[in-house]
C-alpha positions in Angstrom: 0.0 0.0 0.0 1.6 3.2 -1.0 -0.4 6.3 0.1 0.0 9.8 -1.1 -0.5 12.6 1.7 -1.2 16.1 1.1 -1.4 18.7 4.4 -3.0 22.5 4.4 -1.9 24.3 7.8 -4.0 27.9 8.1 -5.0 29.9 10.8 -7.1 28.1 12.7 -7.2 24.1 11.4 -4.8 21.7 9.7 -6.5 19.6 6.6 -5.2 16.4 5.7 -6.4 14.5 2.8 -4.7 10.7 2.1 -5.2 9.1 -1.3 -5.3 5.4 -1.3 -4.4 2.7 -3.9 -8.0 2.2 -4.4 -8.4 6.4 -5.4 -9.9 7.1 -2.5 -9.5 10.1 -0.8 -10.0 10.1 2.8 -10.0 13.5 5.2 -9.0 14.8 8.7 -8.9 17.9 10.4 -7.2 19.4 13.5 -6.9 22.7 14.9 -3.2 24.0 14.2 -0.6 24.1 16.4 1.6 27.2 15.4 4.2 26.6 18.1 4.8 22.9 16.6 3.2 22.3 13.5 3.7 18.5 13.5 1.2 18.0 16.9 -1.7 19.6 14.4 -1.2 17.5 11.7 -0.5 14.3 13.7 -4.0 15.1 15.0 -5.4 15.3 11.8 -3.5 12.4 10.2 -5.0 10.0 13.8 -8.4 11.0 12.2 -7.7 9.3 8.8 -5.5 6.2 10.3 -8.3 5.3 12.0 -10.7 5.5 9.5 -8.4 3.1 7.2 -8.0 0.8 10.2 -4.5 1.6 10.5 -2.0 2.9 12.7 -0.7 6.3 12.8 3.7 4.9 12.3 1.8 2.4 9.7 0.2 5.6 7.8 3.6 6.9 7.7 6.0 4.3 6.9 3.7 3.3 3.6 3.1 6.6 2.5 5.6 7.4 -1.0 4.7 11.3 -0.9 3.9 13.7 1.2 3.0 17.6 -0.1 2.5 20.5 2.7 1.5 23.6 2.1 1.2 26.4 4.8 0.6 30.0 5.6 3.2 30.6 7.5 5.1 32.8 5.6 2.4 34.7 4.4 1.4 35.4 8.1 5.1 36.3 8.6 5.1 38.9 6.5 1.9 40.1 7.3 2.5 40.3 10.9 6.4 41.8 10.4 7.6 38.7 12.4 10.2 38.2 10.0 14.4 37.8 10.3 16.4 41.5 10.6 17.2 41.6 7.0 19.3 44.5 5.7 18.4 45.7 1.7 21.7 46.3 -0.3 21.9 47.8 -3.8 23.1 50.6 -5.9 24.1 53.9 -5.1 21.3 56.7 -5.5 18.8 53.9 -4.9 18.2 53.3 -0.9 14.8 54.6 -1.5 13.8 51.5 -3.4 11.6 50.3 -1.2 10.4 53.4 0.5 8.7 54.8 -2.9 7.1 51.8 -4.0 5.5 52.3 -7.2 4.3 55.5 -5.8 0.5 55.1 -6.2 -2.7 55.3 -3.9 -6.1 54.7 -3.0 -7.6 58.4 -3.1 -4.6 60.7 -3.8 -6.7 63.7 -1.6 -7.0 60.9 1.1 -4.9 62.4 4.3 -6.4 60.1 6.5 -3.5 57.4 6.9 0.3 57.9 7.0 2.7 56.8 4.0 3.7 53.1 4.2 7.0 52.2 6.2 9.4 50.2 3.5 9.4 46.8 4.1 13.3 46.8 5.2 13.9 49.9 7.5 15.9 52.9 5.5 18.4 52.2 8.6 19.1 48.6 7.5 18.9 49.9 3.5 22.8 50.9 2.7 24.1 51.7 -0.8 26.8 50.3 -2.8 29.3 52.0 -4.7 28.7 50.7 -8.4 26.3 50.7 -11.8 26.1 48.9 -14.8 24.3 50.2 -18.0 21.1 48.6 -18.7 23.3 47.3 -21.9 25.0 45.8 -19.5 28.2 47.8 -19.3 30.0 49.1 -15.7 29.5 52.9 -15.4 30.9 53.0 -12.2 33.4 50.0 -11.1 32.6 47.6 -7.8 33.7 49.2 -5.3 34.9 46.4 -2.9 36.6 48.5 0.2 33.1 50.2 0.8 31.3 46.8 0.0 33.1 45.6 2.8 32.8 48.6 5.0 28.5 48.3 4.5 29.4 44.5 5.8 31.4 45.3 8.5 28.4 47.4 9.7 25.6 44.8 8.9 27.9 42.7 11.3 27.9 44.9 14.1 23.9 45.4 13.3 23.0 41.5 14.0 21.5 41.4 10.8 20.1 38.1 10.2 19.1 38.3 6.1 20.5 40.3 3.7 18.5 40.8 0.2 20.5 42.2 -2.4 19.2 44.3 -5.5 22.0 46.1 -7.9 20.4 48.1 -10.9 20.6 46.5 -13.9 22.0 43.0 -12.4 19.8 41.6 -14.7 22.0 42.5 -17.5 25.1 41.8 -15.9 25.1 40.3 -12.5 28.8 40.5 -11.8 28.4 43.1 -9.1 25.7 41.0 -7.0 28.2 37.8 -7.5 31.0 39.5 -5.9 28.6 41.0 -2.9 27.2 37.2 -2.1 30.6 36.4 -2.2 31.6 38.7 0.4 28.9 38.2 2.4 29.7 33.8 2.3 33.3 35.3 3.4 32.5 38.1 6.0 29.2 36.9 7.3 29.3 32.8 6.8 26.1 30.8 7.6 24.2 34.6 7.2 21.5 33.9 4.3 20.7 35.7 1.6 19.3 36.7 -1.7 20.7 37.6 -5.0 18.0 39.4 -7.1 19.2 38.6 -10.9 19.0 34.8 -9.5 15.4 34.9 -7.9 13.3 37.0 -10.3 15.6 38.2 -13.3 12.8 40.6 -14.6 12.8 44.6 -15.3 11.1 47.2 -12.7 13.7 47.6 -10.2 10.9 48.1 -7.4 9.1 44.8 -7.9 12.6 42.5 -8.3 14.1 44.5 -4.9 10.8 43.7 -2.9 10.4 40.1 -3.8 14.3 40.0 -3.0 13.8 41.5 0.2 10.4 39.1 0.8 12.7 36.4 0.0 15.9 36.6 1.9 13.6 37.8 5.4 11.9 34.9 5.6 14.7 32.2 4.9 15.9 32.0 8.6 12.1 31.8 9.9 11.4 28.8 6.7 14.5 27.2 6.8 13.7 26.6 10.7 10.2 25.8 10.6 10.6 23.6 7.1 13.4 21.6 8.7 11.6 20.8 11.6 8.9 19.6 10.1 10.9 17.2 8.1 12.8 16.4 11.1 9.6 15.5 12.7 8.0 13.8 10.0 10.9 11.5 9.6 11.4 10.9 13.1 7.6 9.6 13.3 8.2 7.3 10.5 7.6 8.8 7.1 10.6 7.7 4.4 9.0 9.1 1.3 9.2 12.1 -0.9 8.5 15.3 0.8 7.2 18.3 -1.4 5.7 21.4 -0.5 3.5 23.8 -2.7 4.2 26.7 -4.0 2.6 29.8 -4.7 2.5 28.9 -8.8 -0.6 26.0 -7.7 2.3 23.2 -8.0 5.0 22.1 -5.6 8.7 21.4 -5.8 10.8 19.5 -3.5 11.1 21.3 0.4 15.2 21.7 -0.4 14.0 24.0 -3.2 11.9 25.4 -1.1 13.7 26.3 2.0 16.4 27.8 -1.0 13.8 30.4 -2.2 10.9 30.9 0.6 9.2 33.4 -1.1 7.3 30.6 -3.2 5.5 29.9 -0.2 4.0 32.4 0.0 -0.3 31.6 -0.6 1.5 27.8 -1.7 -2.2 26.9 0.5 -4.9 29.3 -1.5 -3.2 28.8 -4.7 -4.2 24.8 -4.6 -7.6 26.1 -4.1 -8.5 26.5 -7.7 -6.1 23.3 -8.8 -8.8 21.4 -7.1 -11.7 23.4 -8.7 -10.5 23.3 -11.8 -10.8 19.1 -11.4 -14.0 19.2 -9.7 -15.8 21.5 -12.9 -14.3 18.3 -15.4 -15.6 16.1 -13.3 -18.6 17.6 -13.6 -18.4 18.1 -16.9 -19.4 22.1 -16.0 -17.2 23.9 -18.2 -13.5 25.3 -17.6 -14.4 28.5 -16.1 -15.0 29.1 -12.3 -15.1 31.0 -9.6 -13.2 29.2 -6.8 -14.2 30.6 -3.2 -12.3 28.7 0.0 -13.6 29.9 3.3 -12.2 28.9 6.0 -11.4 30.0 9.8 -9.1 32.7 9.1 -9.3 34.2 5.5 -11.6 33.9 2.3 -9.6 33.1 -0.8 -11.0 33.2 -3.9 -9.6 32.6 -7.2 -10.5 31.7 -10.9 -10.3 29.3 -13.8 -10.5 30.2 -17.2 -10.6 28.1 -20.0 -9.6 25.2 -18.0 -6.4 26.5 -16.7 -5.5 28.8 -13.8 -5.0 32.6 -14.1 -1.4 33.5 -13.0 -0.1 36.9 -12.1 3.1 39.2 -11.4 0.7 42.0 -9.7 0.1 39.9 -5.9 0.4 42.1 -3.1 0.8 41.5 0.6 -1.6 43.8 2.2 -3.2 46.4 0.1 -1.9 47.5 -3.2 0.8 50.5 -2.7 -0.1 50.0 0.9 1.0 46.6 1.4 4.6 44.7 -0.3 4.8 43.6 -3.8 5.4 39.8 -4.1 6.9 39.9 -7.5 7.2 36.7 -8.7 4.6 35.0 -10.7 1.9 33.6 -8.5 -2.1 32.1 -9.1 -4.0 35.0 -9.1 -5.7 34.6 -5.5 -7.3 37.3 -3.2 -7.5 37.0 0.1 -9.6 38.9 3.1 -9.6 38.6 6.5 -13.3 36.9 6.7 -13.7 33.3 7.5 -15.4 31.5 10.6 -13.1 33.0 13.1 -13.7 36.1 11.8 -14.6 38.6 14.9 -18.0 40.6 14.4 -17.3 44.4 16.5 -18.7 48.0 16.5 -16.6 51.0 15.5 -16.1 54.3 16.3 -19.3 55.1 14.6 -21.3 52.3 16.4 -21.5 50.3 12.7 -20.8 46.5 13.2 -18.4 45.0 11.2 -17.1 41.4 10.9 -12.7 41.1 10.6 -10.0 41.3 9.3 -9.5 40.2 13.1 -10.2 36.3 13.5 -10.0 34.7 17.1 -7.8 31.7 15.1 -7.4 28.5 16.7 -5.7 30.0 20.0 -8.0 30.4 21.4 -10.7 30.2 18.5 -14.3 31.3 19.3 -16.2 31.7 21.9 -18.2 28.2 20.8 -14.5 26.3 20.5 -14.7 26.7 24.6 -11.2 27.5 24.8 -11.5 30.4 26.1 -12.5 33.5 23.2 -15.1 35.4 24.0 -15.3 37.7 21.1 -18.4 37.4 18.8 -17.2 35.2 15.2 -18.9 34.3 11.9 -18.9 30.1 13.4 -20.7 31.5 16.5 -23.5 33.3 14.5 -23.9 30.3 12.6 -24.6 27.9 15.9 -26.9 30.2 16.8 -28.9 30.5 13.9 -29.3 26.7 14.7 -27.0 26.1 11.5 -24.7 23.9 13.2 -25.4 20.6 15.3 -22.8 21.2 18.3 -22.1 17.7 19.3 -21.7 17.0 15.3 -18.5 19.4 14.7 -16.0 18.2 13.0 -18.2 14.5 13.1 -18.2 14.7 16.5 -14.6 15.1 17.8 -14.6 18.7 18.6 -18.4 19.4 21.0 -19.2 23.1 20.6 -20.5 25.1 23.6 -23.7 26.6 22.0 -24.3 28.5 25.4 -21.1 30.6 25.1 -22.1 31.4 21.5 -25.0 32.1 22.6 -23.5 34.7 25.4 -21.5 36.7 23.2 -24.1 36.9 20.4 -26.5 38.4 23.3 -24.0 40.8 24.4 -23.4 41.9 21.0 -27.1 42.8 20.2 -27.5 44.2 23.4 -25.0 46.8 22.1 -27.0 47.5 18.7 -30.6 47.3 19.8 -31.3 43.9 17.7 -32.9 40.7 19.1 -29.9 37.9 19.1 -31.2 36.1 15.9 -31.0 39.7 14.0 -27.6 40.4 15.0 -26.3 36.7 13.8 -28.0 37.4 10.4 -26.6 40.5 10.4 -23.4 39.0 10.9 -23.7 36.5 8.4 -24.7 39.2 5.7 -21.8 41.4 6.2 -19.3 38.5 6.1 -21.3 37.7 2.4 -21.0 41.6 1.6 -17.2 41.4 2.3 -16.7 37.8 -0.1 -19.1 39.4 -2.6 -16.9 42.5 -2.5 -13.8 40.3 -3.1 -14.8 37.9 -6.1 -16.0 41.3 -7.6 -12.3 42.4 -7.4 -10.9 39.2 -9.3 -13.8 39.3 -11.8 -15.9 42.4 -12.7 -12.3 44.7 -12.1 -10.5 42.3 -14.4 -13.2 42.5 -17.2 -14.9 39.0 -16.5 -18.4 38.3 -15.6 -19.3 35.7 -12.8 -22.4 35.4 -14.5 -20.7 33.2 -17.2 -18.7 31.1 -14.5 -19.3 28.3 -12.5 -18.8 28.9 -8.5 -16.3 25.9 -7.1 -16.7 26.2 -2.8 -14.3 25.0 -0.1 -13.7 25.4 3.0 -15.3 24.2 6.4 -17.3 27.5 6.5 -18.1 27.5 3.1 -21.4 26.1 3.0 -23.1 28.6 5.4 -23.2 31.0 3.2 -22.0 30.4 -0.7 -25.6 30.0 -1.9 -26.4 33.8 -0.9 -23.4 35.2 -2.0 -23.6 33.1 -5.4 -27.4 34.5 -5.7 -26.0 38.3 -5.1 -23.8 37.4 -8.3 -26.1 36.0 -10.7 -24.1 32.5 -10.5 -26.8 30.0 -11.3 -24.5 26.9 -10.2 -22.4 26.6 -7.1 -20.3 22.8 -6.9 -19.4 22.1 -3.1 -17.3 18.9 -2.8 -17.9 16.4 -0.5 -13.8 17.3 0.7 -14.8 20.5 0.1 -13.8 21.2 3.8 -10.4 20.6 3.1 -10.0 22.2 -0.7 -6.7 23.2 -1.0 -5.2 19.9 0.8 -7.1 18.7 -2.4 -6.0 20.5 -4.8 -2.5 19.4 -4.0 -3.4 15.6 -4.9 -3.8 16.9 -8.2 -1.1 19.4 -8.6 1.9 19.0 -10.7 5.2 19.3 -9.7 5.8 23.1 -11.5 8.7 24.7 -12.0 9.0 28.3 -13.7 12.2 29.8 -14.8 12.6 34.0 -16.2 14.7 35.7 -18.5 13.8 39.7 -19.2 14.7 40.5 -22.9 13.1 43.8 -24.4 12.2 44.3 -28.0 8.9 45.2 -30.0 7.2 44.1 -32.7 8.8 46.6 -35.1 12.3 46.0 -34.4 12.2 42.5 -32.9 15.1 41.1 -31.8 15.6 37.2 -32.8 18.6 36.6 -31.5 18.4 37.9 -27.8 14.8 36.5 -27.6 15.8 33.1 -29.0 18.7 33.1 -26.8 16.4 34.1 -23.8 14.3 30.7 -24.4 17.2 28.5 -25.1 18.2 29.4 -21.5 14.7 29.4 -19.6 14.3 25.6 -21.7 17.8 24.7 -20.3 16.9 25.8 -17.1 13.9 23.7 -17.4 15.3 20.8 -18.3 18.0 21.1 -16.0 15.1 21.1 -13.2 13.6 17.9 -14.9 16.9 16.1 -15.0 17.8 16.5 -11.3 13.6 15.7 -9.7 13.3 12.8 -7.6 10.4 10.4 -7.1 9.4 11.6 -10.9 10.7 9.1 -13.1 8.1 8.5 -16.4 5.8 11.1 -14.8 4.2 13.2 -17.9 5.3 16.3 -18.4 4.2 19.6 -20.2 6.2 23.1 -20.8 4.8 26.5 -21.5 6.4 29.2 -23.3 4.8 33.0 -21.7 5.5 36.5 -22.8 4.3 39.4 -20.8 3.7 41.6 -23.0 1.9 45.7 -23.8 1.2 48.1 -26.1 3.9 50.9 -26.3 3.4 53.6 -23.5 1.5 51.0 -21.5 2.6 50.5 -18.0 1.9 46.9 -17.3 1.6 43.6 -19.3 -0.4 40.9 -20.1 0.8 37.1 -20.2 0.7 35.9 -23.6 1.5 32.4 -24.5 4.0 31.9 -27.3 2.6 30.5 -30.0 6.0 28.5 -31.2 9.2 27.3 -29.1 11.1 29.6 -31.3 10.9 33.1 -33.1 11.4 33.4 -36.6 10.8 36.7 -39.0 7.2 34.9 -39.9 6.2 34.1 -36.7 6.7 38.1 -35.1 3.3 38.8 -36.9 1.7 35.9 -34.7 2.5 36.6 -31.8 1.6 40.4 -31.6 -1.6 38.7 -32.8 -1.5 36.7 -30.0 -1.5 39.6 -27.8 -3.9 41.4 -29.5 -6.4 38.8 -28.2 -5.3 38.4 -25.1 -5.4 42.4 -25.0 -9.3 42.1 -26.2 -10.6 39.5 -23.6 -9.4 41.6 -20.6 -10.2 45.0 -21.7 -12.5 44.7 -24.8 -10.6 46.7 -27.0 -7.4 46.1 -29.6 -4.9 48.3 -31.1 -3.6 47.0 -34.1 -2.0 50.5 -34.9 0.6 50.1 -31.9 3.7 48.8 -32.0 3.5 45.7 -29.1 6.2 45.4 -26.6 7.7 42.1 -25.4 9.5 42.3 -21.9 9.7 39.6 -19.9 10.4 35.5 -20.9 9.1 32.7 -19.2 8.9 29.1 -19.6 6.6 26.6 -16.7 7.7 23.2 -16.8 3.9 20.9 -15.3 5.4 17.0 -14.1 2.2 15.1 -13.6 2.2 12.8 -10.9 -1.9 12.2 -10.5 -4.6 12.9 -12.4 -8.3 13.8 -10.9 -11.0 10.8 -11.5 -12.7 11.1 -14.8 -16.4 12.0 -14.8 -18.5 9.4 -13.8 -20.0 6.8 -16.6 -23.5 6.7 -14.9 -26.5 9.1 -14.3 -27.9 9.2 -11.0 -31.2 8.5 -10.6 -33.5 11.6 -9.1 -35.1 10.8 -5.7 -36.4 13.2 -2.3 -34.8 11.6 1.0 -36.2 11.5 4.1 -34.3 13.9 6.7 -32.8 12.4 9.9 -34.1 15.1 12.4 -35.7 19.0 12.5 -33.9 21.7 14.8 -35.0 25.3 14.9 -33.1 27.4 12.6 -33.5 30.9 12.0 -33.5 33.0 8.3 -34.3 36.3 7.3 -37.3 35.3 4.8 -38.9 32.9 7.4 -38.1 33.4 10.7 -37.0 30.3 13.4 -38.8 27.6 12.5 -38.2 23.9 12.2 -36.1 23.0 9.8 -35.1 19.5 8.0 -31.8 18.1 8.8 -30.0 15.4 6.4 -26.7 13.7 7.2 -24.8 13.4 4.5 -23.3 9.8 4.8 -26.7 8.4 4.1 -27.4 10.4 1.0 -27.5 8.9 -2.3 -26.2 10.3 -5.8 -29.4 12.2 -7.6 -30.8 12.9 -3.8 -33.0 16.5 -4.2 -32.6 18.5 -1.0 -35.6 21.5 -1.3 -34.4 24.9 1.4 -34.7 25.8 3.6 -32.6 22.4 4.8 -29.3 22.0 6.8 -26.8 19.0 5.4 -24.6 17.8 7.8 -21.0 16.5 6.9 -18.3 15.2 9.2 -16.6 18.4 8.1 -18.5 21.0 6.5 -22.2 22.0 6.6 -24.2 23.1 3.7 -27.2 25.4 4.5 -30.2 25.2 1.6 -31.8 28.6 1.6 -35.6 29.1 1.6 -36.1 29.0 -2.4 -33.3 27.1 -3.3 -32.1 23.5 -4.0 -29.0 21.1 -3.9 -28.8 18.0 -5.3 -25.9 15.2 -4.9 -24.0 14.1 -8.2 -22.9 10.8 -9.1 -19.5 11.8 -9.0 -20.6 12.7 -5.3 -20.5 16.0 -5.6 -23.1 18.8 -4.2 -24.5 20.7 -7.1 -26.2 23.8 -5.2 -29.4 25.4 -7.5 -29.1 29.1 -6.6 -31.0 31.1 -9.6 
């Protein structure tokens, strides 16, 4: 028996999902343990060993892979509980980091003070030197100063150093002799190279992801490391991966060598495994992917079966916030979930998050000790949840306490306790509608034409409201859907992306330097192949990707390359290419303007799994009988009995009529008065919502 193991860590619980020989996946969940991330998931990974019959060292000695994807670098960042990491480049640029790209929201706006950099201008030092952007010194390394600004990073305790010359992308001599000054000065002191981690143009975007990057190896290298350490000492002797922000993973050596592709490696799985759960249901390539879950909403997007990437991710808000930089799946996050906290502000309006009680100590319902309002303890109160049926059972909630804070809270607002949990659960939806209107009618795309894919444990309370609000007639809820992203890395590839920046245009293209541009990115791809583990006669696919604009444009669009190579004929064809990719997002082409090409990239998929095909059968259509009533309230009707159905005794082609509660060990699905759900024959939830 050779099981396959994938692991999600957020906020507030761990996912794990086990694939067996037999295809079948089998789920666990356990509230995270930040201090040692191994007790959380060996909680979770009890819950499946003993539903295979198995022990927990017997789980782990016959599993062959193992993939693990976290937040904790995102939260990191977030939270500025990162390594003291110094920012060295060029002279005349300190201010890199400070100045951003130099936009914001409401340029009359006084109301908030300018951003701090995300390195402190007293750990930011220059270095005497400059090459040309042809790639040509201007100014010569200086190495007595370089080793002065050392010598001082030295007697600062700097832990990280990120390093970002101008121009290094053209020549990166400069940057080669400061890392290896630092491996002599400061041995055993990481750091970051930027013409090695994102070799692209805008100096601002490559010196943030550098700095991202180099801050957070000492924190990942740790925690990374002593997961392995613990995983290996419990039993586990197979492959150990971890995903990555592109929606694959890579192997954790690779990972703990470049951190920031960590960063959303959890989210970014979301819409791998909605992406497979609209094939299966043979719904169409595009979709809205939503995954609530204690913490944060994620949501994300498939189009045309494949997943949206971008180079525009920011940590925070945009100018606000820190500029990832590298290519990530386009995914947005909030801070609304089931631990989200519901408060008043100055003004005496009630508002749910960013803040979430987590899983330390969770909410007030989780009796451990939070007794701040959340989304999970409206939802108990509504009567939405069973509280001895939580997580099937092995986690009782204390409907009293829920019931307490919910009180106090409407006390403060003049509402009875049922209002006030409504009203909780509608400004929660407001906030998700708010956010998949960011990733879809901002970027051009109606989610009228989409499919909605939901995960997350709390997805189900709300999605069929919120998909209403939209005009999304379908909404797909997996059985897993509790446990999405842990999903989505069973059937990720193992992807690997490599970058080369080459500017030309379509009126003067240049061959040559492009050409040699995608010899090295394929090089670098194969190179990658050649040297994977575990991988052998896995199928692999590459991608050729040009980001690309019309001349006096300020930013690009992906556009893929429609040959491996670029001859005179083919220049033609691919500004075409971008023509159309320019009409889909904005409507509107400009054959008149000369197109720019800026930056190369190839994305090398290795297949290891592929997603069940869609079922051969059609379930047969059939009204089941629910297994109890409780009183549950809604806005339309009031508290009033309601039908509850347990979803291990449904049938495919079962027709569930709202308003109705279905109960699975890990995720509840609330059917709306006027609304319906039926369960596929590939076992899926197909939610009516028009």
């Amino acid at each position: 028996m050779a099981y396959r193991i994938s692991v999600d860590t957020g906020g507030t619980f761990t996912d794990i999902v086990v694939l067996d020989d037999a295809g079948t996946l089998h789920i666990g969940k356990s509230l995270t343990t930040p201090d040692r991330i191994f007790e959380g998931m060996k909680g979770a990974l009890s819950v499946v060993a003993g539903d295979l019959g198995i022990s927990l060292g017997t789980l782990l000695a016959e599993a062959a892979i193992l993939i693990y994807g976290t937040t904790r670098a995102t939260n990191a960042v977030v939270t500025k509980r990162t390594a003291r990491t110094a920012f060295l480049t060029t002279r005349g640029f300190r201010d890199t980091l400070t100045l951003k790209e130099g936009g914001k929201h409401g340029p009359h706006d006084y109301s908030y003070d300018y951003p701090d950099p995300y390195i402190p201008r007293r750990l930011s030092f220059e270095i005497t030197e400059r090459i040309s952007a042809e790639g040509e010194v201007v100014i010569p390394f200086d190495e007595a100063q370089a080793r002065q600004v050392i010598e001082t990073l030295k007697a600062r305790r700097v832990e990280a150093v990120a390093v970002s010359l101008l121009w290094s992308i053209a020549e990166p001599a400069h940057e080669l002799r400061l890392g290896a000054l630092l491996d002599e000065m400061m041995p055993g002191v990481p750091y970051t190279l930027s013409h090695q981690l994102v070799p692209i143009l805008r100096e601002y975007r490559r010196a943030s992801a550098t700095a991202i990057d180099a801050s957070l190896k000492p924190l990942m290298q740790k925690h990374l490391g002593e997961m392995a350490s613990d995983l290996r000492g419990a039993g586990f002797t197979g492959d150990l991966l971890v995903s990555t922000s592109v929606g694959g993973c890579q192997a954790v050596e690779e990972l703990i060598a470049r951190p920031i592709h960590t960063l959303k490696s959890g989210p970014a799985m979301a819409p791998v495994a909605g992406r497979a759960a609209c094939a299966v249901e043979r719904l169409g390539g595009n979709a809205i992917v939503c995954d609530t879950g204690g913490t944060t909403f994620d949501v994300g997007l498939v189009r045309d079966g494949g997943l949206v990437y971008t180079r525009d991710a920011w940590l925070g808000q945009r100018w606000l916030g820190d500029i990832i930089g590298t290519s990530t799946v386009d995914v947005r996050s909030i801070g609304a979930g089931g631990g989200s906290i519901a408060w008043l502000d100055a003004g005496g309006l009630l508002r749910v998050g960013p803040q979430s009680a987590g899983s330390t100590p969770g909410p007030a319902c989780y009796g451990r000790g939070g007794d701040q309002p959340t989304v999970s303890d409206a939802a108990l109160f509504l009567g939405y949840i069973d509280p001895a049926y939580f997580n099937g059972g092995r986690l009782t909630l204390d409907a009293d306490a829920a019931a307490r804070v919910i009180t106090r809270l409407a006390g403060e607002i003049g509402r009875t306790p049922d209002q006030t949990a409504a009203a909780i659960m509608t400004i929660a939806n407001e906030l998700m509608i708010k956010a998949i209107g960011e990733i879809t009618v901002n970027e051009g795309l109606n989610p009228r034409e989409s499919v909605v894919v939901a995960g997350g444990g709390a997805a189900g309370f709300n999605i069929m409201p919120i998909a209403q609000e939209l005009g999304c007639a379908t909404v797909v809820l997996p059985r897993l859907a509790s446990a999405l992203s842990a999903c989505g890395m069973q059937y990720s590839a193992i992807v690997f992306e490599a970058t080369r920046s080459r500017l030309t245009d379509s009126t003067g293209f240049d061959i040559a330097g492009v050409n040699r541009a995608l010899e090295e990115i394929e090089a670098e791809l194969a190179a990658f192949r050649r040297g994977l583990q575990g991988a052998d006669g896995a199928e692999a696919s590459v991608e050729l990707v040009v980001e690309a604009r019309y001349r006096a444009q300020v930013w690009e669009l992906d556009t893929r390359l429609p040959v491996t190579r670029i001859a005179e004929a083919d220049v033609a064809g691919l500004a075409e290419a971008f023509h159309q990719a320019h009409e889909r997002v904005y409507a509107v082409r400009d054959e008149g303007s000369p197109v720019e090409f800026v930056n190369w990239k190839g994305r090398i998929s290795i297949s290891l799994f592929a997603p069940p095909p869609p079922p051969d059968v059609v379930a047969t259509p059939h009204r089941p009988e629910p297994a109890t009533q409780r009183p549950c309230y809604f806005t339309e009707t009031g508290r009033a009995p309601t039908p509850i159905f347990r979803g291990a005794t449904l049938q495919p082609g079962a027709q569930i009529a709202g308003p109705a509660i279905i109960e699975e060990p890990t995720t509840t699905i609330v059917v709306y008065p006027g609304l319906s759900a039926e369960l596929s024959a590939a076992g899926n939830y197909i939610l009516h919502c028009a």
